[in-house]
N, CA, C and O atoms as a GROMACS GRO file, in nm:
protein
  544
    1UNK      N    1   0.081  -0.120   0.000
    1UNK     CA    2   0.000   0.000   0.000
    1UNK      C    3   0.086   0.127   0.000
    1UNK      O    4   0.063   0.215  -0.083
    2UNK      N    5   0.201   0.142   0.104
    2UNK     CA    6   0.295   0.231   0.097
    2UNK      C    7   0.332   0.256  -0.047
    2UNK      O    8   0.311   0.366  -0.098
    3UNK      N    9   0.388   0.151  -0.116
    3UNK     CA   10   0.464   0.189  -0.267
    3UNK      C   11   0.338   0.262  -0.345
    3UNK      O   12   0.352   0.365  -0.412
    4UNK      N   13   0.198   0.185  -0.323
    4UNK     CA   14   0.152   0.245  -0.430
    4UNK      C   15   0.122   0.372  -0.381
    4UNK      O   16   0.151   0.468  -0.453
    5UNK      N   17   0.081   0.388  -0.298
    5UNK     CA   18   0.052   0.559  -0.247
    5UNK      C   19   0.207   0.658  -0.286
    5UNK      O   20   0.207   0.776  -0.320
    6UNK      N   21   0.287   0.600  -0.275
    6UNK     CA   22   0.413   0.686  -0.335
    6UNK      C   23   0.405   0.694  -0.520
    6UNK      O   24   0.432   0.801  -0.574
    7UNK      N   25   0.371   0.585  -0.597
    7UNK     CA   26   0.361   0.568  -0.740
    7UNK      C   27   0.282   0.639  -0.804
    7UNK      O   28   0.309   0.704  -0.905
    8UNK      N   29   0.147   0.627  -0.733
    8UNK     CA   30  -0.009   0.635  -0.783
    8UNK      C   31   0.010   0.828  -0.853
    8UNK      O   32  -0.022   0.885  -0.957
    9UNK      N   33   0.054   0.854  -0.767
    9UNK     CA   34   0.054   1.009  -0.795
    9UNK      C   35   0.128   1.031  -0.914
    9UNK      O   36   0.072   1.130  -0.959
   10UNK      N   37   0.240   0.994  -1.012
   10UNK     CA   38   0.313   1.028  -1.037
   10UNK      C   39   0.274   0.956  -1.190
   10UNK      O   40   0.295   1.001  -1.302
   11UNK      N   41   0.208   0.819  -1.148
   11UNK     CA   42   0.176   0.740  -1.230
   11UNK      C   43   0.056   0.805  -1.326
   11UNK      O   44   0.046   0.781  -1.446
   12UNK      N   45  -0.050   0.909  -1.236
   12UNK     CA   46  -0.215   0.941  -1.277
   12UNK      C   47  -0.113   1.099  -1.353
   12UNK      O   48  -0.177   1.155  -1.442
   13UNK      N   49  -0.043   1.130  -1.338
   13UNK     CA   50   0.001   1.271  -1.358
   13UNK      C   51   0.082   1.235  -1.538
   13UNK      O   52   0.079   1.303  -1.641
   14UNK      N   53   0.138   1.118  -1.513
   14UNK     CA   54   0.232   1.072  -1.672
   14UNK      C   55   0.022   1.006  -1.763
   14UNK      O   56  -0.034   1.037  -1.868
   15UNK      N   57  -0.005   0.943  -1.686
   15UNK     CA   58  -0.121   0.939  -1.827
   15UNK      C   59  -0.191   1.069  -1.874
   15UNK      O   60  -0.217   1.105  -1.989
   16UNK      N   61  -0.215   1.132  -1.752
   16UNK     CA   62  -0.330   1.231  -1.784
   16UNK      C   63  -0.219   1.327  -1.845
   16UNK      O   64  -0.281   1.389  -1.931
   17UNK      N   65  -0.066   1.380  -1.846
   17UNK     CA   66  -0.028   1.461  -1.960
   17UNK      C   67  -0.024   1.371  -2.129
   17UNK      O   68  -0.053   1.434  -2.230
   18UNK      N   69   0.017   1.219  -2.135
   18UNK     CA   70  -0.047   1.202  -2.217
   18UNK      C   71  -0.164   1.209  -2.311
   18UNK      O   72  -0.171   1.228  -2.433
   19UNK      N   73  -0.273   1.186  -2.196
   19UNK     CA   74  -0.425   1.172  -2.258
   19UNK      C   75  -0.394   1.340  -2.300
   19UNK      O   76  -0.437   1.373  -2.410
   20UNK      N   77  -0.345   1.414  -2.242
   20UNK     CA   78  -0.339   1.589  -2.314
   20UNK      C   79  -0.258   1.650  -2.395
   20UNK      O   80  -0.260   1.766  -2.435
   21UNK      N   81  -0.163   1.534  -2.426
   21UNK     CA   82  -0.061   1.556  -2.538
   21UNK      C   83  -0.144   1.532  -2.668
   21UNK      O   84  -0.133   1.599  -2.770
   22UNK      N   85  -0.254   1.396  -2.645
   22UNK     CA   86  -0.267   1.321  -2.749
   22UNK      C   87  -0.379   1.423  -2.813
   22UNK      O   88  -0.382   1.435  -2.935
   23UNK      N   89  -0.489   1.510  -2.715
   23UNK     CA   90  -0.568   1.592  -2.753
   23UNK      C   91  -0.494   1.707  -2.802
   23UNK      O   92  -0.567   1.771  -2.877
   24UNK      N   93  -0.359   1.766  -2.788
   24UNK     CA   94  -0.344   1.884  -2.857
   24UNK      C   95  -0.256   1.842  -2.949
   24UNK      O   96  -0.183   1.933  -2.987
   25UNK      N   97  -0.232   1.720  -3.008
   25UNK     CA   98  -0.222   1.675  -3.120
   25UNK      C   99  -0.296   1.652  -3.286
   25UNK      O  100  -0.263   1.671  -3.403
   26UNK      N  101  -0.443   1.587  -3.187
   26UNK     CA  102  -0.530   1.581  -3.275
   26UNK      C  103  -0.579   1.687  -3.304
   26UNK      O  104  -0.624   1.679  -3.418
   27UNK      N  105  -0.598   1.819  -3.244
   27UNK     CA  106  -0.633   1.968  -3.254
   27UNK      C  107  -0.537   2.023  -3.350
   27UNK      O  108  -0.577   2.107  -3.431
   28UNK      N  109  -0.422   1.989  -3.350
   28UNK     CA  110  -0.334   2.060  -3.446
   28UNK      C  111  -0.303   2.008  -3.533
   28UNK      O  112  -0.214   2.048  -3.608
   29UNK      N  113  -0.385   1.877  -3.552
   29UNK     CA  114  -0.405   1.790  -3.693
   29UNK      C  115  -0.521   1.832  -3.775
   29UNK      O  116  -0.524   1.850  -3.897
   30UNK      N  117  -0.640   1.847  -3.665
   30UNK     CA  118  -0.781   1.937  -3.728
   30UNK      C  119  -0.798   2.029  -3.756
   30UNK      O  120  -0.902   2.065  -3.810
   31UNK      N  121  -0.655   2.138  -3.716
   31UNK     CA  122  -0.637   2.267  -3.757
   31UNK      C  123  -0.551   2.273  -3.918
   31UNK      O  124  -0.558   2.357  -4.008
   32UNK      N  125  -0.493   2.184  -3.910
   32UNK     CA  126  -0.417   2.211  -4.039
   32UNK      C  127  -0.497   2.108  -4.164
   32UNK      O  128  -0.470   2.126  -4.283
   33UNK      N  129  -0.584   2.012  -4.126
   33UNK     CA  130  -0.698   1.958  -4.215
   33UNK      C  131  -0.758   2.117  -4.240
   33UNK      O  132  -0.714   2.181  -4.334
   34UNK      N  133  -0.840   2.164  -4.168
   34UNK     CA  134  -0.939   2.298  -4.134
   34UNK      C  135  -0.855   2.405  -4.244
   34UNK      O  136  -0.916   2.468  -4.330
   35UNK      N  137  -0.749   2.412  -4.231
   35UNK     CA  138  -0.687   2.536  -4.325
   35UNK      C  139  -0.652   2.486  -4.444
   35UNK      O  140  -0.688   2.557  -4.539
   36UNK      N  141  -0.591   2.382  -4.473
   36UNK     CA  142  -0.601   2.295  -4.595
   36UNK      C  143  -0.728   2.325  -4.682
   36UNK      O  144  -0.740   2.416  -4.764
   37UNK      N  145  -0.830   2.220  -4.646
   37UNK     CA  146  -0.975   2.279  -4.691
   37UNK      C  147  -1.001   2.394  -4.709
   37UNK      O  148  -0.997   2.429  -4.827
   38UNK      N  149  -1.038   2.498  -4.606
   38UNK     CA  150  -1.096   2.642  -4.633
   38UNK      C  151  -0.992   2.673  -4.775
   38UNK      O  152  -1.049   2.696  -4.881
   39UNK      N  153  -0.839   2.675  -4.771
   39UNK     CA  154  -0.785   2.730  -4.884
   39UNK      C  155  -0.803   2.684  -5.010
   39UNK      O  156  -0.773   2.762  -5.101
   40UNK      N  157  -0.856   2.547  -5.047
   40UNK     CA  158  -0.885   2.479  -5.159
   40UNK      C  159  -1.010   2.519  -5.217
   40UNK      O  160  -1.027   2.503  -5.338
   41UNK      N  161  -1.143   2.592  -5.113
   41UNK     CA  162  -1.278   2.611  -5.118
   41UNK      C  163  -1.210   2.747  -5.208
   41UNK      O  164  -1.260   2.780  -5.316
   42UNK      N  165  -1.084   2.826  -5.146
   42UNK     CA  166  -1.082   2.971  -5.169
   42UNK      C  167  -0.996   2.962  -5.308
   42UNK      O  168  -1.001   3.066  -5.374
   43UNK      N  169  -0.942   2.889  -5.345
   43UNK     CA  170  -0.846   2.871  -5.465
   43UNK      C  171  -0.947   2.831  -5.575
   43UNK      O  172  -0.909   2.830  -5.692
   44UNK      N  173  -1.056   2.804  -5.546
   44UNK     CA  174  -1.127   2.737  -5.684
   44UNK      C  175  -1.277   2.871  -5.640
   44UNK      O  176  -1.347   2.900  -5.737
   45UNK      N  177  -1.298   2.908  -5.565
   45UNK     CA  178  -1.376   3.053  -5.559
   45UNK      C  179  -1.521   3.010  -5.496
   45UNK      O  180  -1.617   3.087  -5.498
   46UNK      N  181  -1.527   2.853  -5.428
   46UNK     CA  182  -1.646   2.879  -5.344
   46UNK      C  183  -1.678   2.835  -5.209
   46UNK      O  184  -1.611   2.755  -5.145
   47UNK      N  185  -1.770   2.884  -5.175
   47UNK     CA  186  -1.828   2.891  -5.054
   47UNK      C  187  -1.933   2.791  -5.025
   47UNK      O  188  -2.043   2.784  -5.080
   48UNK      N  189  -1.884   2.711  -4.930
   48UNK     CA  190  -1.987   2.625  -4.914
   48UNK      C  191  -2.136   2.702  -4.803
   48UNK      O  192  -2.248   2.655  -4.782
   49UNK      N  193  -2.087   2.799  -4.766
   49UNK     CA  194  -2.207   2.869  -4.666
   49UNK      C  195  -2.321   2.913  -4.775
   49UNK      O  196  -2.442   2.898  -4.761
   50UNK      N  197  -2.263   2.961  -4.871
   50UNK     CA  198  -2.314   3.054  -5.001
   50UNK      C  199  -2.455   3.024  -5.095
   50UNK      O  200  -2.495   3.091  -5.190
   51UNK      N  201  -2.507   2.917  -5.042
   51UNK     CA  202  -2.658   2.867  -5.086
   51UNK      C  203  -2.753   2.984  -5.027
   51UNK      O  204  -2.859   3.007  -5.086
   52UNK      N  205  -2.714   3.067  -4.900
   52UNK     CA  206  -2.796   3.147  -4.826
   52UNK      C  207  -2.720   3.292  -4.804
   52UNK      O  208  -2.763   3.400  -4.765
   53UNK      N  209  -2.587   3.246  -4.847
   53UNK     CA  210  -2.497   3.362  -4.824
   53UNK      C  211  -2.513   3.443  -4.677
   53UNK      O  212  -2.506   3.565  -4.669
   54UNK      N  213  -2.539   3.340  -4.546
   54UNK     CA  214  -2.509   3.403  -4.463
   54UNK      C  215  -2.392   3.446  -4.346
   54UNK      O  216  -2.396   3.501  -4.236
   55UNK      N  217  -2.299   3.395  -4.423
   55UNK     CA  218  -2.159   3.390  -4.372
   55UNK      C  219  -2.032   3.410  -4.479
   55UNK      O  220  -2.026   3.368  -4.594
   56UNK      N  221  -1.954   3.469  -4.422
   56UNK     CA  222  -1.830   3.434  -4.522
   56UNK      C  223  -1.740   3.287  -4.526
   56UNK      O  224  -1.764   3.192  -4.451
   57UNK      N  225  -1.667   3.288  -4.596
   57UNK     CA  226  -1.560   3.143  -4.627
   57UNK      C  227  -1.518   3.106  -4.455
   57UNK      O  228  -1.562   3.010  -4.393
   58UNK      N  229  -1.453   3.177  -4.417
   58UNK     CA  230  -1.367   3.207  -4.257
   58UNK      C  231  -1.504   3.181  -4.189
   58UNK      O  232  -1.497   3.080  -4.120
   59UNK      N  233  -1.597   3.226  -4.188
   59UNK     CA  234  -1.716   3.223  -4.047
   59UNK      C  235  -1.712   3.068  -4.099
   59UNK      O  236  -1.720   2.987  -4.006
   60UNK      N  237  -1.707   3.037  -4.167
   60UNK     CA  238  -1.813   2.896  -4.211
   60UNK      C  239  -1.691   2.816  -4.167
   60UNK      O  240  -1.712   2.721  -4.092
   61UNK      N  241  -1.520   2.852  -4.218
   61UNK     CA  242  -1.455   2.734  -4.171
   61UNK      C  243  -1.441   2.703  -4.011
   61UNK      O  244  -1.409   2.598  -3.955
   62UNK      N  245  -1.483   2.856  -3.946
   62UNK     CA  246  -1.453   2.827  -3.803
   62UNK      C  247  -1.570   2.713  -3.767
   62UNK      O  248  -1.549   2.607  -3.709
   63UNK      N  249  -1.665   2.750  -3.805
   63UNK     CA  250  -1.789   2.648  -3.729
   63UNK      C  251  -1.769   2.502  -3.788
   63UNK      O  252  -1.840   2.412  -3.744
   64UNK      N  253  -1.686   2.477  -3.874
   64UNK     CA  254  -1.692   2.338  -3.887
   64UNK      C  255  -1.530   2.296  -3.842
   64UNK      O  256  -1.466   2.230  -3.924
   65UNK      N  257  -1.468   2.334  -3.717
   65UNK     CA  258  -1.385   2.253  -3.658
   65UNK      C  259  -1.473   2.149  -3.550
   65UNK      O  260  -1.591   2.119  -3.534
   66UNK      N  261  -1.373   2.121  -3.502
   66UNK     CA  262  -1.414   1.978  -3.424
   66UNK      C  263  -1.386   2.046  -3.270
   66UNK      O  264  -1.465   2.020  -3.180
   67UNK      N  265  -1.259   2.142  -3.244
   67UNK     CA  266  -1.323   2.147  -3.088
   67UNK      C  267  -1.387   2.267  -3.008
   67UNK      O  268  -1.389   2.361  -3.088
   68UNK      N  269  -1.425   2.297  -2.921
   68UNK     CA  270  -1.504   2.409  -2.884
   68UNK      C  271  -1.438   2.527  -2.861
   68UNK      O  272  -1.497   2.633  -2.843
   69UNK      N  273  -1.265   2.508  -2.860
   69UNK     CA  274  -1.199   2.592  -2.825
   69UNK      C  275  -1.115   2.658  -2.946
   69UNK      O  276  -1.015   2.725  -2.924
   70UNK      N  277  -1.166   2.632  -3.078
   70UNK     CA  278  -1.139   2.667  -3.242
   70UNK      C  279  -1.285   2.775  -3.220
   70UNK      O  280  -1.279   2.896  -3.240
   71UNK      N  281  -1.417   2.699  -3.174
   71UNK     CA  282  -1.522   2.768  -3.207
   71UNK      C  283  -1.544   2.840  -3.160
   71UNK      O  284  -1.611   2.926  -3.216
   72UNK      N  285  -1.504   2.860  -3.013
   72UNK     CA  286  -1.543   3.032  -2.914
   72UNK      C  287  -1.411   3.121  -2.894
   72UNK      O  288  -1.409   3.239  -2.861
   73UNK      N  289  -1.302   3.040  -2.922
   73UNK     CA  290  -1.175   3.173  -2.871
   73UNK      C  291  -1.086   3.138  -2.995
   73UNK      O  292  -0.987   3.209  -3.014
   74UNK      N  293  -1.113   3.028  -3.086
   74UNK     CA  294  -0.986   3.039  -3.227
   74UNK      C  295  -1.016   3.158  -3.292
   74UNK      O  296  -1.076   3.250  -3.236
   75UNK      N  297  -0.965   3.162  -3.436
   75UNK     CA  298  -0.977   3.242  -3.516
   75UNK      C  299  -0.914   3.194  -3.687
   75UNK      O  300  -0.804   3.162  -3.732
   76UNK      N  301  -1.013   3.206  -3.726
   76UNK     CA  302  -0.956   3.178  -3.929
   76UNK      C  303  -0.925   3.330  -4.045
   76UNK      O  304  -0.994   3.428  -4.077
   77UNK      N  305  -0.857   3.306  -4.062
   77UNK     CA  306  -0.827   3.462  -4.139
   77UNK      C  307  -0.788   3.398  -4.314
   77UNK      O  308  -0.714   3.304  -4.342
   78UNK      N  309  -0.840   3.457  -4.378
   78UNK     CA  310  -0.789   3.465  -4.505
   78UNK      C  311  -0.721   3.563  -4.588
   78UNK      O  312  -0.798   3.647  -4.633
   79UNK      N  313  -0.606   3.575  -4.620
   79UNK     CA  314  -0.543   3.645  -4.656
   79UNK      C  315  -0.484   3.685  -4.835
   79UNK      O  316  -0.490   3.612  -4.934
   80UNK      N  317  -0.457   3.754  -4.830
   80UNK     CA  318  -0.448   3.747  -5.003
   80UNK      C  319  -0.286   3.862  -4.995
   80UNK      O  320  -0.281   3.985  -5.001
   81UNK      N  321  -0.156   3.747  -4.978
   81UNK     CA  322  -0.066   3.841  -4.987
   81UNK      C  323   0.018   3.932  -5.106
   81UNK      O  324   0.066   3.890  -5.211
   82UNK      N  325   0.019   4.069  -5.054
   82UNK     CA  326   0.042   4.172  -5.193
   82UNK      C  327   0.165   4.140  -5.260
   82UNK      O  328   0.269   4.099  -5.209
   83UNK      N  329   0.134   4.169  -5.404
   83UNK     CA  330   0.307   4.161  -5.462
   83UNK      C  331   0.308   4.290  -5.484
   83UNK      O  332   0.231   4.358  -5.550
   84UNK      N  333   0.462   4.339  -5.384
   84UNK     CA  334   0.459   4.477  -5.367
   84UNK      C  335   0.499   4.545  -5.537
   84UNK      O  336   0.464   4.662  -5.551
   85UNK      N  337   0.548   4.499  -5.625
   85UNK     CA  338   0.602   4.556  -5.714
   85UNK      C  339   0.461   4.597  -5.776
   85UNK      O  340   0.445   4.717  -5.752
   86UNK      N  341   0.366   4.551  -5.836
   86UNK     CA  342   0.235   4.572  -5.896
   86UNK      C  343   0.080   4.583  -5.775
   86UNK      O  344  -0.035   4.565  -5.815
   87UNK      N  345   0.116   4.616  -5.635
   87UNK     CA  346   0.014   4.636  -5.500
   87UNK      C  347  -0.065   4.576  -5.589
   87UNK      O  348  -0.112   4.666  -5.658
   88UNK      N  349  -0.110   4.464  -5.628
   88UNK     CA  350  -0.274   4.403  -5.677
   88UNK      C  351  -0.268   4.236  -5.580
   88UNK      O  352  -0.167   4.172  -5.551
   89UNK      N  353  -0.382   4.209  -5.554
   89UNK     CA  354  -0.357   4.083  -5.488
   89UNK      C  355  -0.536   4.006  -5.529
   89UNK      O  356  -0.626   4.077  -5.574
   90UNK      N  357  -0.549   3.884  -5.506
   90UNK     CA  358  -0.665   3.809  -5.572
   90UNK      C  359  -0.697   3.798  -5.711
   90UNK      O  360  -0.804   3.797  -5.771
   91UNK      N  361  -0.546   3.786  -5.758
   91UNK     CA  362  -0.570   3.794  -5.910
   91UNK      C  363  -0.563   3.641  -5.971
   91UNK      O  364  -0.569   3.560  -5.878
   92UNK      N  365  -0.556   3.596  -6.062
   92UNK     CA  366  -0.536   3.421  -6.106
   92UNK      C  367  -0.363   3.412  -6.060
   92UNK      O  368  -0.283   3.504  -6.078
   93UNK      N  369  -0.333   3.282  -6.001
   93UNK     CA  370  -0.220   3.243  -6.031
   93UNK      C  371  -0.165   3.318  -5.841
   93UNK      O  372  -0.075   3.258  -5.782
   94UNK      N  373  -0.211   3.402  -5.796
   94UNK     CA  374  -0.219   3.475  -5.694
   94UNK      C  375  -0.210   3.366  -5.597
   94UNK      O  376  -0.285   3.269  -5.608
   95UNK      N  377  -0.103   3.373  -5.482
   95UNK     CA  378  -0.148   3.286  -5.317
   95UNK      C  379  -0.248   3.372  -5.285
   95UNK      O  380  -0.260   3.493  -5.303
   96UNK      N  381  -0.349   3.252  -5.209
   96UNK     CA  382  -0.397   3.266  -5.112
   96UNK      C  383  -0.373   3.201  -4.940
   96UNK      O  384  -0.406   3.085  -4.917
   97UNK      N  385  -0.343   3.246  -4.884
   97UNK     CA  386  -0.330   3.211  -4.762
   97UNK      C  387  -0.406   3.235  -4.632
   97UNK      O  388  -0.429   3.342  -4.574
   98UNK      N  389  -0.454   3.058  -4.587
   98UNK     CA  390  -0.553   3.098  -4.459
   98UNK      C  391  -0.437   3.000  -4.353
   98UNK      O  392  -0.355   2.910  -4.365
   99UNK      N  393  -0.512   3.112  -4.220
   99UNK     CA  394  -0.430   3.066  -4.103
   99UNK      C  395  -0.502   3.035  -3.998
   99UNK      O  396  -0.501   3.126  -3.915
  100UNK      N  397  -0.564   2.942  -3.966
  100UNK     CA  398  -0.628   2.859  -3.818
  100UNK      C  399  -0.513   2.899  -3.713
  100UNK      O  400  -0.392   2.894  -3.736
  101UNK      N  401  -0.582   2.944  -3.581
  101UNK     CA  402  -0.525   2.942  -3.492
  101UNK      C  403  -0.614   2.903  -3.364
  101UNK      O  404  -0.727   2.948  -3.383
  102UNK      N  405  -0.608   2.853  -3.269
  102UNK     CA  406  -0.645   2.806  -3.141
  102UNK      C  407  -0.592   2.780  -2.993
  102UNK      O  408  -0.506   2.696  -2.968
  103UNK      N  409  -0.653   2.859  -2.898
  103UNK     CA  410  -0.564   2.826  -2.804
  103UNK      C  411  -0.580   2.691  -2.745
  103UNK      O  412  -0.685   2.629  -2.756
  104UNK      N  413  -0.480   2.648  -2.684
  104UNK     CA  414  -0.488   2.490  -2.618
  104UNK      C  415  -0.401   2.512  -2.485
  104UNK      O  416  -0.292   2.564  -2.461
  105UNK      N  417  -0.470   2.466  -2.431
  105UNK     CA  418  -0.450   2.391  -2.254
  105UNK      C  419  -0.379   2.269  -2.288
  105UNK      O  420  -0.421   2.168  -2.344
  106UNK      N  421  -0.227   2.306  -2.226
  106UNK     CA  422  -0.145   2.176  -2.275
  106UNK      C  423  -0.200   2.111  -2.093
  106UNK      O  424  -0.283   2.020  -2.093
  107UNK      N  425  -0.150   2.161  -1.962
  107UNK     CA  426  -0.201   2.130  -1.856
  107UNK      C  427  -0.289   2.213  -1.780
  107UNK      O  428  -0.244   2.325  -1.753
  108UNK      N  429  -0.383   2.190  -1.746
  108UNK     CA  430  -0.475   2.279  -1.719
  108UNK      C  431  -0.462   2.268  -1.616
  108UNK      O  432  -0.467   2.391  -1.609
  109UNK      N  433  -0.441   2.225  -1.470
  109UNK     CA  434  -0.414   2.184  -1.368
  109UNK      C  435  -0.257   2.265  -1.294
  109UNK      O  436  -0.234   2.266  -1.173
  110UNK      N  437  -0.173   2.320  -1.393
  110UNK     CA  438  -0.102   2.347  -1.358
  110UNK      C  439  -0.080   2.479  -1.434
  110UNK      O  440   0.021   2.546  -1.414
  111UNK      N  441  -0.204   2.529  -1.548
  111UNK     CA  442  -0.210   2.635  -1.598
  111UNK      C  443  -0.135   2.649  -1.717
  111UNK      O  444  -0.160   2.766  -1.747
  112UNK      N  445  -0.055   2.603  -1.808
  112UNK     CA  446   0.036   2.589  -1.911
  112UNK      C  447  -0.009   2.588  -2.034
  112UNK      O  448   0.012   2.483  -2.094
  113UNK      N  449  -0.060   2.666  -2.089
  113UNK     CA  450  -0.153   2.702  -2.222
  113UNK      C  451  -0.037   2.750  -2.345
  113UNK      O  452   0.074   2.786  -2.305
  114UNK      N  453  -0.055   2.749  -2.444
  114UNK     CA  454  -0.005   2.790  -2.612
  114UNK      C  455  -0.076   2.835  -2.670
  114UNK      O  456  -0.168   2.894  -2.614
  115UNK      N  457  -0.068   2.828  -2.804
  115UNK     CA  458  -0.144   2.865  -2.921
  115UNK      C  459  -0.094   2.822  -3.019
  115UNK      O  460   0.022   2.836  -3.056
  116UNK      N  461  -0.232   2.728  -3.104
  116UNK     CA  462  -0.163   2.611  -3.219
  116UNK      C  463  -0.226   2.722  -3.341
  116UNK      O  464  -0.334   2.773  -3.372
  117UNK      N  465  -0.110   2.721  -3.379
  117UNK     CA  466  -0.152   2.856  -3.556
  117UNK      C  467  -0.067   2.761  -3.653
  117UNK      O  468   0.054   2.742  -3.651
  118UNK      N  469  -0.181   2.695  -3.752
  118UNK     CA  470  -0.169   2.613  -3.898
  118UNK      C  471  -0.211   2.718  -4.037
  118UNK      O  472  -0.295   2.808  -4.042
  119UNK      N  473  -0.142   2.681  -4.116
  119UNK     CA  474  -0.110   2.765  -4.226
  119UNK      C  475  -0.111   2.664  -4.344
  119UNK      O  476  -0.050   2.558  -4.352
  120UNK      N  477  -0.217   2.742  -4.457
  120UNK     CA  478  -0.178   2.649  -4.604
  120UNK      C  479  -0.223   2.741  -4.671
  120UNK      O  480  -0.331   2.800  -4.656
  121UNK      N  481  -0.090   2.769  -4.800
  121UNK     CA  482  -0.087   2.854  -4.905
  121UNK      C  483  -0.164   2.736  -5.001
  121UNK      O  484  -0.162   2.614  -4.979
  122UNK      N  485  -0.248   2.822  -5.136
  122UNK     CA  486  -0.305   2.778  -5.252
  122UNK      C  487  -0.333   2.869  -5.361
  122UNK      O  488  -0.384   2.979  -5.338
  123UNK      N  489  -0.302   2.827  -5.486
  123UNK     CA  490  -0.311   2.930  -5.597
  123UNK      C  491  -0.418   2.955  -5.616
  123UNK      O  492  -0.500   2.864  -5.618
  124UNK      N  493  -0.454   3.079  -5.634
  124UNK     CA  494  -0.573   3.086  -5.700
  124UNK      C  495  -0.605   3.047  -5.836
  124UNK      O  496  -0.525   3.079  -5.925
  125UNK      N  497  -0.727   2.972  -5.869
  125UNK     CA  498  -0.771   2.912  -5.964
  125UNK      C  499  -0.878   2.976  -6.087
  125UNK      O  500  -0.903   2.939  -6.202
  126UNK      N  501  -0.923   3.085  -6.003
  126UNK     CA  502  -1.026   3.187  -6.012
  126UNK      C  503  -1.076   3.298  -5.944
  126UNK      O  504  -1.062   3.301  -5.822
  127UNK      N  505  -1.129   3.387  -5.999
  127UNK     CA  506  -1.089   3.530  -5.926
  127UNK      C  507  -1.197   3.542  -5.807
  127UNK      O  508  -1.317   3.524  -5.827
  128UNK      N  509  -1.147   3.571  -5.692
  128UNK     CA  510  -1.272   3.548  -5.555
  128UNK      C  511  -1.362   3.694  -5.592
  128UNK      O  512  -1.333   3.807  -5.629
  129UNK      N  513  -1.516   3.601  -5.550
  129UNK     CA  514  -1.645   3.665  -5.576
  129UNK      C  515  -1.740   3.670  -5.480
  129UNK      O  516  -1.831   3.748  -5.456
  130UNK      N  517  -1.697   3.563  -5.424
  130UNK     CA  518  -1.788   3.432  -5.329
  130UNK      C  519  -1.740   3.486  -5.153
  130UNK      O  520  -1.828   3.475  -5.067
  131UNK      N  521  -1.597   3.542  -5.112
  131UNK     CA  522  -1.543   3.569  -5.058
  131UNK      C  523  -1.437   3.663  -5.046
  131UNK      O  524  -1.369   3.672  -5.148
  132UNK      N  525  -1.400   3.745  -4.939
  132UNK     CA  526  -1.263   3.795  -4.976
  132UNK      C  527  -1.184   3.786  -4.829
  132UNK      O  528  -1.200   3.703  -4.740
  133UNK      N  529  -1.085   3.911  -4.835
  133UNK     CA  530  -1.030   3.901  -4.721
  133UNK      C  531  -1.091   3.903  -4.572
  133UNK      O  532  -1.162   3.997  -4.537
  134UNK      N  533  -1.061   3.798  -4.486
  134UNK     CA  534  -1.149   3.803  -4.382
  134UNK      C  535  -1.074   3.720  -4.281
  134UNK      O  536  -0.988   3.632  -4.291
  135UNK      N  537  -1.152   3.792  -4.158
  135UNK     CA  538  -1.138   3.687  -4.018
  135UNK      C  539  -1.254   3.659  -3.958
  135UNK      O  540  -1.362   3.709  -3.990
  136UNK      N  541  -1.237   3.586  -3.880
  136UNK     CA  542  -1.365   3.544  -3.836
  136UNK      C  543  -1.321   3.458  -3.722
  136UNK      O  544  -1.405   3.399  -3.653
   0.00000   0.00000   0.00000
């Protein structure tokens, strides 16, 4: 009984940072799925919200992550970076770049928080109509 009362503690503390490694893993796997997608929707020019048009590209990719902490305190931004020599940007052939970010509780118990920010560039395929620059 002695050993385990010395183990037990040390033992519940190594799974449970696991079990919280393994969750801000899969979060920063669903974040960079999440920005992947939204930029492929934005490289070919549509919007899956856009049957009702009551959201932009970014509102719509935030609400379809997977955890609650993408949906009330993340943030999705789409960006369209300038080529300074000709200032024009959203033209064909043009990056587009969206960036998922989310905060995560690596231990919550001991207070130790980050912020997981995923990034995927995509050419544009067609000129945005459907969407433009945005956060959400």
């Amino acid at each position: 009984m002695v050993e385990l009362a010395f183990v037990l503690p040390v033992l519940l503390l190594l799974v449970f940072g696991i079990v919280r490694f393994g969750i801000a893993l899969n979060s920063a796997n669903d974040d960079t799925h999440l920005a992947n997608e939204i930029a492929r929707y934005a490289a070919v020019n549509e919007n899956p919200s856009c049957a009702t048009c009551t959201t932009g590209l970014a509102a719509w990719g935030k609400s379809q992550g997977d955890s609650s902490a993408l949906k009330s305190k993340g943030e999705v931004c789409i960006k369209f970076p300038e080529d300074a020599a000709t200032k024009t940007s959203g033209q064909l052939g043009d990056p587009v770049e969206v960036i998922v970010k989310q905060p995560i509780k690596w231990l919550p118990i001991v207070g130790i928080a980050s912020s997981i920010s995923r990034k995927a560039v995509m050419r544009l395929e067609a000129i945005p109509t459907t969407y433009g620059k945005e956060c959400a």
